[in-house]
C-alpha positions as CSV (number, residue, x, y, z in Angstrom):
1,X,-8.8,-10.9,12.1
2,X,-8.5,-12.4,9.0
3,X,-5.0,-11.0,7.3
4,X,-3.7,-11.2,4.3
5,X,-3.0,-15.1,4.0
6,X,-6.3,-15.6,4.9
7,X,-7.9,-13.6,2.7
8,X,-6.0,-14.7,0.0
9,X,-6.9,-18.3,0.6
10,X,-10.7,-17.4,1.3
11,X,-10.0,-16.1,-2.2
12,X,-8.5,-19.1,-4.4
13,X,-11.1,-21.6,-2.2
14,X,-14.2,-19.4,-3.8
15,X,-13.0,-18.4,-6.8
16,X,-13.1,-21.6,-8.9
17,X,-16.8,-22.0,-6.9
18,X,-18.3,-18.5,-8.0
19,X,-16.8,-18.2,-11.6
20,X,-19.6,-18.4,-14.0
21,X,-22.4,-18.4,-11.6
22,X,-25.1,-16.1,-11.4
23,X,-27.0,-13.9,-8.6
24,X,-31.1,-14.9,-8.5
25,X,-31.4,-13.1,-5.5
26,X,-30.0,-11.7,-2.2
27,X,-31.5,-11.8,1.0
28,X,-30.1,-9.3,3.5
29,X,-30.3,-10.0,7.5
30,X,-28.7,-7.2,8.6
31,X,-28.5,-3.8,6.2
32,X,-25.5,-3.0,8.6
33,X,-23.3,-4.5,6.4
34,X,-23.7,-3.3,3.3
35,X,-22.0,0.1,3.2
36,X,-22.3,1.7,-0.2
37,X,-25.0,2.0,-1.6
38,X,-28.4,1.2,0.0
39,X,-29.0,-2.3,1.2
40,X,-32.1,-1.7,-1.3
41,X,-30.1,-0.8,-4.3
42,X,-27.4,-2.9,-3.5
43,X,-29.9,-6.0,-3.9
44,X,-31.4,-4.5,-7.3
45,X,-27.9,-4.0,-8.8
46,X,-26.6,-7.4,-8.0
47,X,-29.7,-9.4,-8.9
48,X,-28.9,-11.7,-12.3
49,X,-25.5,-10.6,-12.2
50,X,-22.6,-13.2,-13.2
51,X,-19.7,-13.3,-11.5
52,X,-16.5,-13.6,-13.5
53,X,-13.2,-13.9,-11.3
54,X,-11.4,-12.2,-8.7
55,X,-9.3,-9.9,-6.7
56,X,-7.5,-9.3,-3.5
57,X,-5.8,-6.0,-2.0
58,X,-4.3,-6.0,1.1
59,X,-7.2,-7.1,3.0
60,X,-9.7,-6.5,0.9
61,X,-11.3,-8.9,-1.4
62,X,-13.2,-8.1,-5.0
63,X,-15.3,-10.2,-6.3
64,X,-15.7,-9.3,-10.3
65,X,-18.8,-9.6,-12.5
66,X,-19.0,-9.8,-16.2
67,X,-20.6,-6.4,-17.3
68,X,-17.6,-5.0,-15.3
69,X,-19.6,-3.7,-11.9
70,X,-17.8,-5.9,-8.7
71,X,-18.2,-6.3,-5.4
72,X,-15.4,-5.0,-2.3
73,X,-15.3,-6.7,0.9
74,X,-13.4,-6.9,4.1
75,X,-13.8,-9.4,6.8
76,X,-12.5,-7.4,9.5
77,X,-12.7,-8.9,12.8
78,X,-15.0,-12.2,12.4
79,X,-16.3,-12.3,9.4
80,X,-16.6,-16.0,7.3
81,X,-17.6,-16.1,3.7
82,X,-18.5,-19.6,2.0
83,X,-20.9,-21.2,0.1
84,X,-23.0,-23.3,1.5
85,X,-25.5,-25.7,0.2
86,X,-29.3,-24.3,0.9
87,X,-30.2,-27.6,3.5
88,X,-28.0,-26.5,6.0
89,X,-29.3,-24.1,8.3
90,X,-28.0,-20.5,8.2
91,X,-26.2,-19.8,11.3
92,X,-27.6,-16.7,14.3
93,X,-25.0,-14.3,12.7
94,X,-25.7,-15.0,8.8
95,X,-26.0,-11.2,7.9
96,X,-26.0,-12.1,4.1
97,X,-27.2,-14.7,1.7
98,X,-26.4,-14.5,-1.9
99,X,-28.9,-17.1,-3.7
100,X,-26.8,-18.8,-6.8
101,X,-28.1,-20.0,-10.0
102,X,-26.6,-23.8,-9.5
103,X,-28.8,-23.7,-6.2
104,X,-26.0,-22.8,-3.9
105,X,-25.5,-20.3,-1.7
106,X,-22.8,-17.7,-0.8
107,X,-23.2,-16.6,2.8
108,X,-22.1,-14.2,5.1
109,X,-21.6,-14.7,8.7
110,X,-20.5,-12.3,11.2
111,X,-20.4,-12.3,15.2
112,X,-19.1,-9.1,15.6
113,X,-20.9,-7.1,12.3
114,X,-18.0,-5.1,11.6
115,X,-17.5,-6.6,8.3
116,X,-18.4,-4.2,5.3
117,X,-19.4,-4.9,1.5
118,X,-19.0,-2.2,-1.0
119,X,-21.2,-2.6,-4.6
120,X,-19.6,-0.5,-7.6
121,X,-20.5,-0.1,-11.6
122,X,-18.3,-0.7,-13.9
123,X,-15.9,2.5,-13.8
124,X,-17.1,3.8,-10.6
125,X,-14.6,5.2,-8.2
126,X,-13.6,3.4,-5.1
127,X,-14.1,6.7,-2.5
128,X,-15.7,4.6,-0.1
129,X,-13.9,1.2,0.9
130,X,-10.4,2.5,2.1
131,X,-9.0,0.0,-0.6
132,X,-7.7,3.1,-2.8
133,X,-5.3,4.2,0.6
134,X,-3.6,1.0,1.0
135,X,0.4,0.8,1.0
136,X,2.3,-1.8,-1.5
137,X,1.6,-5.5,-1.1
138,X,4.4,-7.2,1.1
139,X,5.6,-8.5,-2.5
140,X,6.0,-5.9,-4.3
141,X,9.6,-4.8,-4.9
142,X,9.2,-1.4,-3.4
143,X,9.6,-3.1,0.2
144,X,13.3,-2.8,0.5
145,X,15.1,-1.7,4.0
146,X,15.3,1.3,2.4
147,X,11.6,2.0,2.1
148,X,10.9,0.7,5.3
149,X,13.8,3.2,6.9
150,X,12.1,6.1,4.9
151,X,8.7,5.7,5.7
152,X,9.4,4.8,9.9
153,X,12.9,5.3,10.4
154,X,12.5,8.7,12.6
155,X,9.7,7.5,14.7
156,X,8.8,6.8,17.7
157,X,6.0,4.4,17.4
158,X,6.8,0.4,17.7
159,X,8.2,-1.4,15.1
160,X,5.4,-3.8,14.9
161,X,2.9,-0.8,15.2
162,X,4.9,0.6,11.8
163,X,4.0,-3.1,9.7
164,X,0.6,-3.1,10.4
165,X,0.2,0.9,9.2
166,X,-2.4,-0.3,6.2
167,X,-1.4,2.8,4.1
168,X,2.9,1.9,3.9
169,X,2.2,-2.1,3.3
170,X,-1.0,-3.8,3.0
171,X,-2.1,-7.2,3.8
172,X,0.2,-7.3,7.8
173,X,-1.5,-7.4,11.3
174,X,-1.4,-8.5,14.5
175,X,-0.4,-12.2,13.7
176,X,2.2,-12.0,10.9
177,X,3.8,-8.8,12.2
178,X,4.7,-10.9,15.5
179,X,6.1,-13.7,12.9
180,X,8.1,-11.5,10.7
181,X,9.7,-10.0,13.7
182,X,10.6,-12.8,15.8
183,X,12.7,-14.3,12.4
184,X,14.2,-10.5,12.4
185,X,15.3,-11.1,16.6
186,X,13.5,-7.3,16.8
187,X,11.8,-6.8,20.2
188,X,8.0,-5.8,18.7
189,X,7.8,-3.1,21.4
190,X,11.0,-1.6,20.2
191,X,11.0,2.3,18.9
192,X,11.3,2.4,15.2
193,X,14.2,5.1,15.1
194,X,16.1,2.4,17.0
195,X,16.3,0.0,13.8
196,X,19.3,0.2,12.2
197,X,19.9,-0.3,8.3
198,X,20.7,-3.7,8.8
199,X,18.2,-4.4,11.0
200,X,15.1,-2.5,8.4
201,X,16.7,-4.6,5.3
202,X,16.5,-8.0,7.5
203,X,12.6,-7.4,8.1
204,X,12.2,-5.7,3.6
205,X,13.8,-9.5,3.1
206,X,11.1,-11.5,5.4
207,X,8.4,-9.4,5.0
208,X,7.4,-11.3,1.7
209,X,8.7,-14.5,2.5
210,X,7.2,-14.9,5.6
211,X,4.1,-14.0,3.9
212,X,4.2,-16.6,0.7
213,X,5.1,-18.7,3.4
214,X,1.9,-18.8,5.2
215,X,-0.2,-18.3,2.0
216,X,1.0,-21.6,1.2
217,X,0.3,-23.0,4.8
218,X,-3.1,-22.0,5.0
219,X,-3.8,-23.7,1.6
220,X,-7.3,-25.8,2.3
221,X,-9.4,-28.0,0.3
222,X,-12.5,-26.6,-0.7
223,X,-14.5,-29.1,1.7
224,X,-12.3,-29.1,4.4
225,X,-13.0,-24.7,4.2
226,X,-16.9,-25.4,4.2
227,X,-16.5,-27.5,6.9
228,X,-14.6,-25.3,9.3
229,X,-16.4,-21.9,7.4
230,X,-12.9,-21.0,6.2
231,X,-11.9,-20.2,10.5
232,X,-10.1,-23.4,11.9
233,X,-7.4,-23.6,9.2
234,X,-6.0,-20.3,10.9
235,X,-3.7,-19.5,13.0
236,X,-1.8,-22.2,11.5
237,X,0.2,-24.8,13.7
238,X,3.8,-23.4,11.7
239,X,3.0,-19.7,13.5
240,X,6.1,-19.8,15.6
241,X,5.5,-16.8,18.4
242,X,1.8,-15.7,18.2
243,X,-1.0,-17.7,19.8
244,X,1.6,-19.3,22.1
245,X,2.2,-17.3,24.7
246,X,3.7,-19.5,27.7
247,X,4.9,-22.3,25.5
248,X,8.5,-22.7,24.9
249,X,10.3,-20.6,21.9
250,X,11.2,-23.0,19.1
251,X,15.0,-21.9,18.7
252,X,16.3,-21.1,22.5
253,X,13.6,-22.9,24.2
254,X,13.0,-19.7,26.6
255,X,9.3,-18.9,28.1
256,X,7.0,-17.0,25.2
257,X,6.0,-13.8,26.9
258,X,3.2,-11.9,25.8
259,X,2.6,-8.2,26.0
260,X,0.5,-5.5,25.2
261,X,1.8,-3.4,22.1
262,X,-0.5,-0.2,20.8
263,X,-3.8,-1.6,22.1
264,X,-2.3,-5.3,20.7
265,X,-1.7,-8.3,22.0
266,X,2.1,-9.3,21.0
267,X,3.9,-12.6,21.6
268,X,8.0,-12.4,21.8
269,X,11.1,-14.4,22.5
270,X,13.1,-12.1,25.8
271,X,16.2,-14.4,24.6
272,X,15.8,-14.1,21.0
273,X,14.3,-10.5,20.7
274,X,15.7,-8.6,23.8
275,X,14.0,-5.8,24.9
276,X,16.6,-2.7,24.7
């Protein structure tokens, strides 16, 4: 899934391409997608609409128009967005087209159909994306040790379980929570009211570094994102623990092990985060 990182870089790669160009029509393979409001009225609003910037949350992405309406999405499992010129052949799992005025197109593609747009007019409330539920963004300065001991500190559930909880910080899951913790030396599996002070304002401090860290890493060219539909520049070669189960750690040079952590798949270090 698509975290924050790579939404983020999804975002500055289309930005620059969108800004200033205008909907002349939509064509819509699978209605599935389009959560609020109908597929039908979704097409009507958007059509001759110009968009004018935008946004990301967490995992979320808005895409802004000029009369103020814009546009929420989230990838979710296997969702790609890109634009694409309209020679090339639209792909089995193109779910939406967005016809441009410069005679490209934006497209959707989605094995999986999970991913989700959301249309909404200017001043409209957000009650139907999620987006309005979301935590802080792993840099803002509210994630300090002692947030993180507040908000987890007397549970139960797994450390890494507690970063990827959307609504306490936004934008971490299953790949960068494995990263953040194996530079803390924190067992992933471990209970979070077994953190100690020390331990919570070690993970506040590479929570957003790690982060800007692998925004910067995933930085692609715009050609070299078409190419690849924005997928093969992820899971980056600099992720030290996830993805390489088996392989040897980095810093010790003991056996990756991978487990199973709250229905997730979790790759650790048994030398550098010991189990309790």
């Amino acid at each position: 899934m698509p975290e924050l990182p790579e939404v983020e870089t999804i975002r500055r790669v289309l930005t620059p391409q969108l800004t200033g160009r205008s909907i002349t029509g939509i064509k819509v393979n699978c209605a599935q997608v389009i959560a609020h409001p109908s597929a039908a009225q979704f097409c009507t609003d958007l059509s001759g609409q110009t968009f004018s910037g935008s946004g990301r949350r967490g995992k979320f992405m808005f895409l802004f128009l000029e009369n103020g309406d814009r546009i929420i999405l989230h990838l979710r499992m296997t969702g790609s967005l890109f634009i694409s010129p309209p020679k090339y052949p639209a792909a089995k799992h193109t779910h939406l087209i967005f016809l441009l005025n410069d005679g490209n197109e934006l497209r959707f593609e989605d094995t999986r159909r999970f991913g989700r747009f959301w249309f909404l007019q200017k001043g409209e409330e957000d009650i139907y994306s999620g987006a309005q539920r979301l935590g802080p963004e792993p840099f803002d300065k509210r994630i300090t040790g002692a947030y993180l001991k507040e908000k987890f500190g007397d549970r139960r559930r797994a450390v890494k379980d507690c970063l990827m909880d959307q609504s306490m910080i936004a934008g971490i899951g299953n790949i960068y929570s494995d990263e953040i913790l194996f530079e803390a030396g924190i067992y992933p599996g471990r209970p979070a009211k077994t953190v100690s002070e020390e331990e919570w304002n070690r993970i506040a401090k590479l929570i957003p570094e790690r982060m800007a860290f692998f925004v910067e890493k995933n930085a692609v060219s715009p050609e070299e994102y078409f190419r690849t539909k924005g997928e093969e520049y992820q899971n980056t070669p600099y992720l030290k623990v996830y993805g390489h189960a088996g392989e040897r750690c980095r810093s010790c040079g003991s056996v990756l092990r991978r487990t199973v952590i709250c229905g997730r798949g979790s790759v650790y270090c048994p030398e550098c985060q010991p189990e309790p």
